[in-house]
ZAGUKOL-902281 format. One line per field, with one value per residue: residue number from 1; residue in three letters; x, y, z of N, C-alpha, C, O in turn. Coordinates in steps of 0.02 Angstrom, whole numbers, plus 50000, padded with zeros to 5 digits. Layout:
N
seq NUM;...
type ALA;...
npx X;...
npy Y;...
npz Z;...
capx X;...
capy Y;...
capz Z;...
cpx X;...
cpy Y;...
cpz Z;...
opx X;...
opy Y;...
opz Z;...
//
This chain:
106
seq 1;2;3;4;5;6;7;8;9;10;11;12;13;14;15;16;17;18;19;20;21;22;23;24;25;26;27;28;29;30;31;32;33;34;35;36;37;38;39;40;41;42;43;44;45;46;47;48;49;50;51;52;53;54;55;56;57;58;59;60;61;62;63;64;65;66;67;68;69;70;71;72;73;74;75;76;77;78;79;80;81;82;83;84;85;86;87;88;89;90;91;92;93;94;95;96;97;98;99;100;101;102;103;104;105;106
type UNK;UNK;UNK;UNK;UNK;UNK;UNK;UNK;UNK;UNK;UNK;UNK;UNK;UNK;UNK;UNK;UNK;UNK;UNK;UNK;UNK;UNK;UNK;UNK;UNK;UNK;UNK;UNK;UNK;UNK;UNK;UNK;UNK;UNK;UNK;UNK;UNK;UNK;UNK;UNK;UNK;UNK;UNK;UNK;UNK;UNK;UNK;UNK;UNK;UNK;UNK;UNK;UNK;UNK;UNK;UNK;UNK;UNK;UNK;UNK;UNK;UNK;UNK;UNK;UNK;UNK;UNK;UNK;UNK;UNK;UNK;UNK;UNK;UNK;UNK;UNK;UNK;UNK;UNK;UNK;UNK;UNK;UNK;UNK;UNK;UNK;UNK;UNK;UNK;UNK;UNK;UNK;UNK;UNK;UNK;UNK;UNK;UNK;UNK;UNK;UNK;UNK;UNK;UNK;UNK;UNK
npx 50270;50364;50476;50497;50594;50620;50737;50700;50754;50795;50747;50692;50695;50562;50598;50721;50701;50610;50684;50762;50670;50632;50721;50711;50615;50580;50538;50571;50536;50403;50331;50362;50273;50149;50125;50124;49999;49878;49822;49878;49844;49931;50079;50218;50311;50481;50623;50808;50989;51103;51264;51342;51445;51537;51469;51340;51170;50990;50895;50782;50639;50515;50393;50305;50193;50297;50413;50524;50527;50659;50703;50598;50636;50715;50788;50791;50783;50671;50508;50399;50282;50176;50107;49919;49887;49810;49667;49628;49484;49511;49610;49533;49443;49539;49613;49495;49467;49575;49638;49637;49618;49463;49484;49605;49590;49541
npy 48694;48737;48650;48658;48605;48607;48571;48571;48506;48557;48655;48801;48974;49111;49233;49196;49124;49182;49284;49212;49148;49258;49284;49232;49290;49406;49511;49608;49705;49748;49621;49607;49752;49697;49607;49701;49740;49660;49698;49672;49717;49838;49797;49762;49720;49720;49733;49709;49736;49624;49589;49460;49377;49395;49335;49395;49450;49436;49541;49497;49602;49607;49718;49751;49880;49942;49905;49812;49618;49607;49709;49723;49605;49602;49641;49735;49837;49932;49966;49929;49972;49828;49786;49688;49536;49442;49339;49172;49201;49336;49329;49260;49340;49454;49377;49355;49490;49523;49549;49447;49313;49213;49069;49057;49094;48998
npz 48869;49005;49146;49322;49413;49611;49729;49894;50004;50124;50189;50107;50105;50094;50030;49981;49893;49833;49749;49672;49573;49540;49454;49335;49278;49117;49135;49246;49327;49288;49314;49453;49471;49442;49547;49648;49636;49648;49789;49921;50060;50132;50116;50038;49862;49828;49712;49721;49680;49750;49822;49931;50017;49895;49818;49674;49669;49659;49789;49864;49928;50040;50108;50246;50315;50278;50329;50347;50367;50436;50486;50575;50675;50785;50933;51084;51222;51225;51182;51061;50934;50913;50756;50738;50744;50595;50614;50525;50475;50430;50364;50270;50217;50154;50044;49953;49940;49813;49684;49606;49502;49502;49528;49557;49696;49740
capx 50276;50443;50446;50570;50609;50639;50729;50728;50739;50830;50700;50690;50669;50533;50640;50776;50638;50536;50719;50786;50613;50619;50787;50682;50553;50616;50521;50564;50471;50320;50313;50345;50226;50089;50119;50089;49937;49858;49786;49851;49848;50008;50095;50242;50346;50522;50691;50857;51062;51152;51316;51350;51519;51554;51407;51297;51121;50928;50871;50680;50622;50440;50401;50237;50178;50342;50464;50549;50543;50724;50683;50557;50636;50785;50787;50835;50751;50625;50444;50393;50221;50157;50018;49886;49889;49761;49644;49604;49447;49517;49675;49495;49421;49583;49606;49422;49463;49629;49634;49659;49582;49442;49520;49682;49582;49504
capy 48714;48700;48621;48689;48568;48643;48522;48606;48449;48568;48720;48883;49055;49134;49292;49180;49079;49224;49304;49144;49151;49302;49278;49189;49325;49430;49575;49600;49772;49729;49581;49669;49808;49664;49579;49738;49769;49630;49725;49635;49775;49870;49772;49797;49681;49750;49687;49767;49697;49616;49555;49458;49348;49411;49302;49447;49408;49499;49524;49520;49627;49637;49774;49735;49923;50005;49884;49738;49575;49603;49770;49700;49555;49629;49625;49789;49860;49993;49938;49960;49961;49773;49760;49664;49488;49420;49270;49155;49245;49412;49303;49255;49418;49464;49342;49361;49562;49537;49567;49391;49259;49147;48985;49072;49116;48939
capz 48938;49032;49205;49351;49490;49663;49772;49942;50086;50195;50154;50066;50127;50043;50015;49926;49842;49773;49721;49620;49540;49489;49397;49280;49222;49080;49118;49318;49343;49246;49374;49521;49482;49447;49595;49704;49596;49703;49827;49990;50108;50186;50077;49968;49843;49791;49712;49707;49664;49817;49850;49969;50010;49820;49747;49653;49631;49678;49864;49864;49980;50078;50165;50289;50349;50256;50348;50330;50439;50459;50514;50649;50732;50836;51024;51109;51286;51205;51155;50979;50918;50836;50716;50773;50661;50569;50599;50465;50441;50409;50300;50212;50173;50119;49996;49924;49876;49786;49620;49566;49451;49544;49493;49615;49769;49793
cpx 50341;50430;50533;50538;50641;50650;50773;50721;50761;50791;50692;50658;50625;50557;50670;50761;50620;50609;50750;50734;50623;50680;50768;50630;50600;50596;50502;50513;50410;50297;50293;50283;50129;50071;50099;50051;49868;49816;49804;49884;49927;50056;50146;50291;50411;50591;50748;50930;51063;51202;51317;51405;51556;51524;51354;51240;51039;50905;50818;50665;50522;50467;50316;50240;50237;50403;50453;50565;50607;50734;50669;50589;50733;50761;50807;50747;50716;50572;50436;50315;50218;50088;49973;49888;49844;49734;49644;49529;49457;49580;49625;49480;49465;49596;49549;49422;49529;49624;49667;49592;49523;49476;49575;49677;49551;49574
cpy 48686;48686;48642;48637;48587;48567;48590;48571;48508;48641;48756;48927;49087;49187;49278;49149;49120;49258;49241;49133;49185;49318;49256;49233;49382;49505;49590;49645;49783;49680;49610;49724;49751;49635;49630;49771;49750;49648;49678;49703;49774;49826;49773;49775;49729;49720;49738;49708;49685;49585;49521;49389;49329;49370;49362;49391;49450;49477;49525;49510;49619;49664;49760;49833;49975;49974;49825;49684;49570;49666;49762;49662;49590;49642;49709;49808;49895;49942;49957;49920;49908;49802;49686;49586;49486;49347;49239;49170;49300;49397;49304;49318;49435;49445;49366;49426;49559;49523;49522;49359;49209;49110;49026;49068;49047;48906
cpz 48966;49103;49233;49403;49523;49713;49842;50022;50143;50205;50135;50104;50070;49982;49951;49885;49784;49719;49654;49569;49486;49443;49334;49244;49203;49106;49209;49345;49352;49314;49432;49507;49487;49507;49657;49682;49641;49735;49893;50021;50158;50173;50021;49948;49801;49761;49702;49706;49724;49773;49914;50000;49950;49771;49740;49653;49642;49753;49855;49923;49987;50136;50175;50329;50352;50291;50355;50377;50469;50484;50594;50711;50752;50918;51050;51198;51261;51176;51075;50970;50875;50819;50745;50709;50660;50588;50555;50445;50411;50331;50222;50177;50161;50053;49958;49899;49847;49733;49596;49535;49517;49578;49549;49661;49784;49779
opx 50365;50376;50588;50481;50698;50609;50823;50697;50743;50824;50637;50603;50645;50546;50666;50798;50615;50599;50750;50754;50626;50681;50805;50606;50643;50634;50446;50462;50375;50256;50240;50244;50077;50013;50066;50052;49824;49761;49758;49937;49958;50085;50127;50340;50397;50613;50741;50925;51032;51196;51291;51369;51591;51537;51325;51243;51043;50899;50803;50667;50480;50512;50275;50287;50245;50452;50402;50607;50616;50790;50698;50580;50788;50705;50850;50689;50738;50588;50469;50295;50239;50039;50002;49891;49810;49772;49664;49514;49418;49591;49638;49500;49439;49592;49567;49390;49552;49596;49719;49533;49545;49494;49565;49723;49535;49589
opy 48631;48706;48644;48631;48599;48525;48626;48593;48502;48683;48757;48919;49090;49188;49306;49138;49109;49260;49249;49107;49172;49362;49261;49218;49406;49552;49586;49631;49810;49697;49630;49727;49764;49633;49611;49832;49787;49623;49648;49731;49736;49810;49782;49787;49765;49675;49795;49650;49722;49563;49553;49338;49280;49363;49381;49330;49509;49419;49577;49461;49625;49658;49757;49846;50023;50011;49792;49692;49537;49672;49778;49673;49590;49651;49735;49790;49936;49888;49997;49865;49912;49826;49639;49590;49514;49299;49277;49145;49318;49428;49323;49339;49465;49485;49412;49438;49614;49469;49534;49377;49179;49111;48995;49048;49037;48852
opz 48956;49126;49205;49425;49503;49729;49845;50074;50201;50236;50163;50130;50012;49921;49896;49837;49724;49658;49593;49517;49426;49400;49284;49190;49240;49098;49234;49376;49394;49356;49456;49554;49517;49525;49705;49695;49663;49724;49920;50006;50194;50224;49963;49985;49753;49796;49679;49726;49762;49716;49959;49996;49941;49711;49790;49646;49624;49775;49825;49961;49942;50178;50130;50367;50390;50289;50365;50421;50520;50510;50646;50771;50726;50941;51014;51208;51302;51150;51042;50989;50817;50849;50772;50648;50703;50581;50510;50391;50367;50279;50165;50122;50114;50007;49922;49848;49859;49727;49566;49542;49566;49636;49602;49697;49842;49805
//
């Protein structure tokens, strides 16, 4: 078993987390397709090339309801329909139908 140490005092973005990750699995697709196998509702894990001040590398995208939190959070004068969040009851029953292992969901 190999062991990866994450030192992140100053913190990690999940985005740039889950992307640096996934630099590490051989078989990215396969991943990705397992991971939105899951079942967490409206829901949807994707990766694609960036550039960006000429360092290449993978953006990993979520899309919540077909758009992206970088989508959502912008300011402008017009209303826009939110989704309603979740309690941590509804986070539970969520959890409890996703097409994971026991041993994962406790």
């Amino acid at each position: 078993m190999k062991t990866l140490y994450i030192e992140c005092a100053m913190g990690a973005a999940g985005d740039m987390l889950a992307a640096a990750l996934l630099e590490l699995v051989p078989e990215k697709e396969s991943f990705l397709a397992e991971l939105n196998s899951i079942g967490i509702p409206n829901v949807e894990f994707s990766a694609e090339p960036a550039t960006k001040c000429g360092i290449t590398g993978t953006r990993f995208v979520v899309k919540v309801h077909g758009q992206e939190e970088s989508d959502h959070c912008h300011r402008h004068e017009h209303h826009h329909h939110h989704h309603e969040h979740n309690g941590i009851q509804e986070i539970e029953e969520i959890i409890k139908h996703l097409n994971l292992s026991q041993k994962i969901k406790e």
